[in-house]
N, C-alpha and C positions, 0 to 999 in steps of 0.2 A: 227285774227292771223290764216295763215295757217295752217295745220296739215298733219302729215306723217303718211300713215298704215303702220306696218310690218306685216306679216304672216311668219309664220314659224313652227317647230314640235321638240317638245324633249323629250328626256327620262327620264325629271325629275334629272338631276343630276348635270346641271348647272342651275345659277340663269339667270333669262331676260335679265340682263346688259351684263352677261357675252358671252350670244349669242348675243346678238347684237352689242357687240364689236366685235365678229368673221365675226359677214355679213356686217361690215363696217356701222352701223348704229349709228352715232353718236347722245348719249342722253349726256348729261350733271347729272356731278353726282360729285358733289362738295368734296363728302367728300371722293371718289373714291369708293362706294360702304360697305363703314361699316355699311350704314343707320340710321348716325347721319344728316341728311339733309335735307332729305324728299325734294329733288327737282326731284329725278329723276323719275318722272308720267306718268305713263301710261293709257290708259282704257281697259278696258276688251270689244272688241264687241258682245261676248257671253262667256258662261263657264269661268264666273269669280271666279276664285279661294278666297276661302276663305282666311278673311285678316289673318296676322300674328299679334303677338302681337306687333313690332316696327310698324307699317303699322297701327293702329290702333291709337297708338300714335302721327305720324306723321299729318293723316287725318282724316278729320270732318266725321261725319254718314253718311253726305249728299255725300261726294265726294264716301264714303265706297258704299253707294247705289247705287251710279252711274256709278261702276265696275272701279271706277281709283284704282289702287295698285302703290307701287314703282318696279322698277324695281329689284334692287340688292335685294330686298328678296322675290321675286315670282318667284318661281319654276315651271315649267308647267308640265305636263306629256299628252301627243298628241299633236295634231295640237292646235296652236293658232294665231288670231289676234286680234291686237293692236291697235291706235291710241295714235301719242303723239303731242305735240303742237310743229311746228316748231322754234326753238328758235334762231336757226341760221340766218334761214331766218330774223326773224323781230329782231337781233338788231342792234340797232341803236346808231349807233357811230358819233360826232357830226361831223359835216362837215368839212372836212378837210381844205376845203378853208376859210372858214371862220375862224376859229381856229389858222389857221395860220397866217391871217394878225392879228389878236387878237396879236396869239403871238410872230411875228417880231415888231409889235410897243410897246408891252408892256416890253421888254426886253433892258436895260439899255446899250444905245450905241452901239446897230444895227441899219442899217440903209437900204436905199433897193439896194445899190450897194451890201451888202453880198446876196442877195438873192432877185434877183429882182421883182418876181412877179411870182404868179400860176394864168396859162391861164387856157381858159376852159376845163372842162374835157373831153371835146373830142378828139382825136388824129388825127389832120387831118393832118400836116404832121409831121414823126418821125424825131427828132433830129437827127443828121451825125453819133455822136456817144453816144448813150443813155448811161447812167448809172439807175441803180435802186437801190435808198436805204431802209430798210428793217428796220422795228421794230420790233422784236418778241417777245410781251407781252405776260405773260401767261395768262391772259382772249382773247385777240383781237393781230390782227396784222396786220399792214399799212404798204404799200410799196407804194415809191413816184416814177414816172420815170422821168428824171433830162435831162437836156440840160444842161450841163459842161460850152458848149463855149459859151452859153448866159447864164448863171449863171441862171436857170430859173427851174423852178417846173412845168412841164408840167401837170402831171396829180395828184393824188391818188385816193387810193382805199383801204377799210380795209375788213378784215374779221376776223372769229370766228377760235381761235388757239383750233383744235378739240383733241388735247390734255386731255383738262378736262374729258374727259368720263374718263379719269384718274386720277382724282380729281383736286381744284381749286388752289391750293397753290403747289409751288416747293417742299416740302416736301413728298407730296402723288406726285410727278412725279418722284422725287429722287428714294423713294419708288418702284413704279411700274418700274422702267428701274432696280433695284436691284435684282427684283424676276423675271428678264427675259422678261420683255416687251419692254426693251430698243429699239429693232429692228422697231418695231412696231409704238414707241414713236418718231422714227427716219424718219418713213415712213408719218406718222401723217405731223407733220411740212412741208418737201417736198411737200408732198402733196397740205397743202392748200399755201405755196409759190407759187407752178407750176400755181393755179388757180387764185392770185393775178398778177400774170406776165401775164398771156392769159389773163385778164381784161386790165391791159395797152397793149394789144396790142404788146408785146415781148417775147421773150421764154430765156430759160435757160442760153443761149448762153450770153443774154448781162450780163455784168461786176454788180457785186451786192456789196453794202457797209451794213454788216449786225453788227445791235448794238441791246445789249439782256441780259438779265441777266445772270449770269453766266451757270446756270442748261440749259438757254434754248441754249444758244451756246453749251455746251454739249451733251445735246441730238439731238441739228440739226446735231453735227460732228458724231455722234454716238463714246460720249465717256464713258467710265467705270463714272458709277459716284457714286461708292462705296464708294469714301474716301468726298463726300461732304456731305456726312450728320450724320458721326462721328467726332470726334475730331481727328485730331486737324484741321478739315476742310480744306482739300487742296486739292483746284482744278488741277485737269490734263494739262489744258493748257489754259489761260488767256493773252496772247501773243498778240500782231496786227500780224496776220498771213492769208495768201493768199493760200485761197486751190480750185484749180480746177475752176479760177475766180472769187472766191467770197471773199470779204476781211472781218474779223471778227476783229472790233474791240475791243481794249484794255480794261482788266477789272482789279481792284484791288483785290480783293479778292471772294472768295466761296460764298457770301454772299452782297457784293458791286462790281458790274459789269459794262458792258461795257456800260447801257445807262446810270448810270448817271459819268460816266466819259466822254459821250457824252454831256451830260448834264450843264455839270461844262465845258466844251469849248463853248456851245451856246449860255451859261449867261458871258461869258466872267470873270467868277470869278477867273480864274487863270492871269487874267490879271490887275483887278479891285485892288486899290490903300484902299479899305475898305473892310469888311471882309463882306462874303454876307453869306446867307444861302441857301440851296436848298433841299427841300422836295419832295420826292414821295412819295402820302400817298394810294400806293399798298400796297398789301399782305405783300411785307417785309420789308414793312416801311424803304426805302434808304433813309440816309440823309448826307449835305456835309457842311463842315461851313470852311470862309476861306479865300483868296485872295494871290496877284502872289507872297507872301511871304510866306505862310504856308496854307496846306489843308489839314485838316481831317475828315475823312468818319465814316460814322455806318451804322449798320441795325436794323432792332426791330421788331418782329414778331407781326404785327401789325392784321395780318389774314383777313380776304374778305370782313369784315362788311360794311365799307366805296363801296364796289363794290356788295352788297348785299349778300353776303353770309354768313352764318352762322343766317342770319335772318329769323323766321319762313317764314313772304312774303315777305321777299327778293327776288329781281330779277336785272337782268343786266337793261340797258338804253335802252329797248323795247318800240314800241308804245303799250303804257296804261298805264304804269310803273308812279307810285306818284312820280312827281320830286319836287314840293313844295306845303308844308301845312299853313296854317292860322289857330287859336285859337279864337274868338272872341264871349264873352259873352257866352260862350260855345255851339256854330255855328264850324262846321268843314268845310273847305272850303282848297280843293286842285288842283293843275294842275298835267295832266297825258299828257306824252310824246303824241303827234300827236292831245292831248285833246280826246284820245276814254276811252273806259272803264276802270273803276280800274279793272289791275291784279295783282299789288304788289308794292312793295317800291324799290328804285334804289335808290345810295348812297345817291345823296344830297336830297332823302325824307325820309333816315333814322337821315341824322344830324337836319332834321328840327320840324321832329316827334319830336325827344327830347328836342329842344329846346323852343319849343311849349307846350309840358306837364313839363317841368322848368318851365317854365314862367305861369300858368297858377298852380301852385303847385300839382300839380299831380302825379309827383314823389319829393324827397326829394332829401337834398343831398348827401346820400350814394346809391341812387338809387331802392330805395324801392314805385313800385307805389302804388299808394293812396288805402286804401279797398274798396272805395267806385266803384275802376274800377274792371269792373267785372274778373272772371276769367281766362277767355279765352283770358283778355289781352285789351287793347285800342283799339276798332272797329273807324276805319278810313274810312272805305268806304265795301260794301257790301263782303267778304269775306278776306277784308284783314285786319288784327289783327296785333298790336303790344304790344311782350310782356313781365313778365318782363325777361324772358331769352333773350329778345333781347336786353333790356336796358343791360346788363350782359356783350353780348359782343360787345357793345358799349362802354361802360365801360373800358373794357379788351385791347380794338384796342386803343382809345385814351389816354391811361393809358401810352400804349408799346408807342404810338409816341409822346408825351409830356415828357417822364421819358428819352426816347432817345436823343430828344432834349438837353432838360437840362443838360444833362449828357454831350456829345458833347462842348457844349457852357461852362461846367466848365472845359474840359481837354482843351479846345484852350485858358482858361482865359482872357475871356472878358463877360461883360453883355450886355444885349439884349439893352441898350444905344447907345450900340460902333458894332452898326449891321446895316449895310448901308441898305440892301434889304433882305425880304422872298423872294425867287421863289419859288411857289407851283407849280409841275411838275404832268403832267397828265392831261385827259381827264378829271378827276372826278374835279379836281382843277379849272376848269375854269365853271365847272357848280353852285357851291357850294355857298351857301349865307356869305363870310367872315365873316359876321359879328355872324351872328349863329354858325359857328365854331368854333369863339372866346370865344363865350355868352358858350358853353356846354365844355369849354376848350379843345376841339382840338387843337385849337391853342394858341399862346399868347398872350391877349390885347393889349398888350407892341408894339405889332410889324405891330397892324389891318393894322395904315395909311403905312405902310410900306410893305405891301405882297401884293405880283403880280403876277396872275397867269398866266402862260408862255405856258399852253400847253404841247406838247407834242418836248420835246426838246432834247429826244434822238433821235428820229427822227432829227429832224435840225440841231441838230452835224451829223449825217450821211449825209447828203447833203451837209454841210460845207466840209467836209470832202472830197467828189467829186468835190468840186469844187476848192479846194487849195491843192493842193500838198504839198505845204512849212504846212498844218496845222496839217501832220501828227507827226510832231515834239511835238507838243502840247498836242496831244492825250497820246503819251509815258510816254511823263514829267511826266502829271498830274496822269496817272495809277503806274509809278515808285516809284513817290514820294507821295503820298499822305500816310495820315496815318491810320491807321485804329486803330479804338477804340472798347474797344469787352466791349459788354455788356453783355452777360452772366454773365461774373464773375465781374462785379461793384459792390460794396455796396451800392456808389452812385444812380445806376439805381435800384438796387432794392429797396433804399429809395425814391427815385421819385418816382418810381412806384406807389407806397401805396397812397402817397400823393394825386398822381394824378387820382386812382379811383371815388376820388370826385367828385361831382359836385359844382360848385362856388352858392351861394347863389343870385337870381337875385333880 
């Protein structure tokens, strides 16, 4: 993995994160600098400041030796340099082309006149009249450049929404554009769009279809985003509205937005004769159950676990990163993205960790691991630990999307019987072993032969979108009329909930 130096000089009166957000030096810092995360590392090349007590906690003797600190709580006083690992640089988002035919065949009556084919990704000559459609995730963000009048996906290209130095979850962005960073958080996103669009090959000028969560539509328009993160939670403007070229699609609410009402026209669930589901199992757990008679949405703070955060070696889908573990006879045997070195766990080697110390009795079913594993947690491979505060919020995250579920599926009253298809929406969805997400309940057993993961299909509503004029009718419907079910105040979900802290007995 490469690495960036910074050098610079202070008076001790800001923390490292906070100048380095001033010199545009984007670190990753999940929790946005409280220093519950311990991801955001640095090394010291000389005059390493002694650690603090979070910084101690965070890191091992060894890394304290070897002058790594966090950022958000090292102060410096004179001149300093740095070293941090480039993260941008190495991650790795799976291939768009691949992914995509994954997910046009795996989706229930498309076919390839909606979307005929992604050529190669070189751009050797530009469509008449390009379009580019836009996903603005808040870890990552893909932008596809479109040939309208041959219905065709010329290119894509994703990158790191640098964002996060502002932490990992909509919450902590809510947050940081409340205390005055909105401008900032505005220029961010711009930002790395403008360097997605010069990768295909186009600039500002051509026509964009942007589909995002609501916060992120937000902060790209530069809007107050004051009243989204009180009650009664009401978005500024969630409209299909066209400003300056670029069209923002339709979102239902504060909390369920514009990609999976992209989402629910890709799977064609607003058209479908049986009630389908569709999950995103991001940060904020969106999910949609339904068909062209009735659709109701939720969310569920489902938080970054599933995208590794909040996990001691948690890390994004980098090369090195554990994407799957094996148990055997008690032999550890795992695959790292590119097969280089372990440097941490990425989601689908967090649901397999666990479903692996399930399966081998290692932890129990209220998630308590064994005493016999030592302290410091389940040693997976040379520095990277699993522990039981991560079993915690593993626990916590499938709890929030399992309890959402359920709860969803008794207000549309029907059982997981009378449920034609899961879509598991996302990147992480199509990496994930189904069957281990069923096994640690993530999912529902009920539904394994029946969940198909679909990829990234707010994106492909955005394409759709470009290529049919008449489908913007569809887009409104489904954002007008859908329903939304709040789980905050359920009794329901907060008795799923509990329930679902569990783990099933294997």
């Amino acid at each position: 993995m490469s690495t960036i130096r910074f050098c610079g000089s202070s008076d001790g009166s800001k923390s490292l994160l906070e100048i380095m957000r001033e010199k545009e030096y984007r670190i990753h810092a999940d929790c946005s600098g409280l220093g519950t995360c311990g991801k955001c590392r640095v090394r010291f090349i000389s005059d390493t400041p002694k650690p603090t007590d979070t910084e101690k906690k965070h890191l091992s003797e060894k890394a304290l030796s070897e002058g790594i600190r966090l950022a958000c709580q090292t102060k410096v006083s004179g001149d300093f340099t740095v070293e941090m690992d480039d993260l941008d640089d190495a991650m790795e988002i799976a291939s768009i082309k691949g992914s995509y035919a994954e997910e046009i065949a795996s989706i229930e009556g498309s076919d390839t006149e909606e979307i005929a084919s992604i050529e190669d990704s070189d751009v050797e000559v530009m469509p008449r009249n390009p379009v580019v459609a836009i996903d603005i995730g808040t870890t990552t963000l893909v932008a596809a450049l479109l040939d309208p009048g041959r219905r065709k996906i010329i290119k894509a290209v994703t990158g790191v929404n640098h964002q996060r130095s502002f932490g990992a979850d909509v919450i902590s962005r809510i947050q940081a554009a409340n205390q005055g960073n909105g401008a900032e958080l505005k220029e961010l996103i711009h930002s790395d769009i403008r360097n997605l669009l010069s990768s295909l090959g186009v600039d500002e000028t051509v026509p964009e279809i942007i589909t995002a969560n609501t916060t992120m539509q937000h902060l790209w328009q530069g809007l107050s985003c004051e009243t989204l993160g009180v009650a009664p939670y009401t978005p500024v403007d969630i409209s299909c509205r066209t400003i300056e070229g670029c069209t923002l699609l339709p979102g239902i609410s504060t909390y369920v937005g514009a990609d999976i009402v992209s989402g629910i026209v890709a799977a064609k669930m607003d058209q479908s004769e049986k009630p389908c589901i569709l999950i995103d199992l991001g940060t904020n757990g969106e999910m949609a159950i339904g068909n062209r008679d009735k659709i109701m949405v939720a969310s569920t703070a489902a938080g970054p676990a599933f995208e590794g955060g909040n996990i001691s070696c948690g890390t994004a889908g980098i090369p090195g990163a554990i994407s799957g573990i094996t148990i055997e006879r008690g032999a550890i045997k795992y695959e790292t993205i590119g097969g280089l070195t372990p440097v941490g766990l990425c989601g689908s080697g967090v649901v397999e960790i666990v479903y692996e110390l399930l399966k081998e009795e290692l932890i129990d079913d209220i998630g308590l691991l064994d005493d016999a594993v030592d302290e410091d947690g389940f040693r997976i491979a040379d520095q990277v630990f699993f522990t039981q505060k991560d079993i915690r919020e593993v626990q916590l995250a499938k709890a929030a999307i399992r309890a959402g579920l359920e709860t969803l599926l008794q207000a549309y009253g029907i059982g997981y019987d009378q449920v034609d298809t899961l879509y598991l929406a996302g990147g992480f969805g199509l990496k994930i072993n189904l069957e281990k997400a069923c096994a640690i309940g993530l999912l529902p057993r009920k539904l394994l032969n029946r969940t198909k993961a679909v990829g990234n299909t707010s994106l492909k509503g955005a394409a759709l979108y470009a290529f049919d004029e008449g489908i913007r009718d569809r887009f409104i419907r489904v954002a007008s009329s859908s329903e939304e079910v709040s789980l905050a105040d359920s009794g329901v979900f907060q008795e799923k909930y509990m329930e679902q802290m569990y783990f099933e007995t294997m």
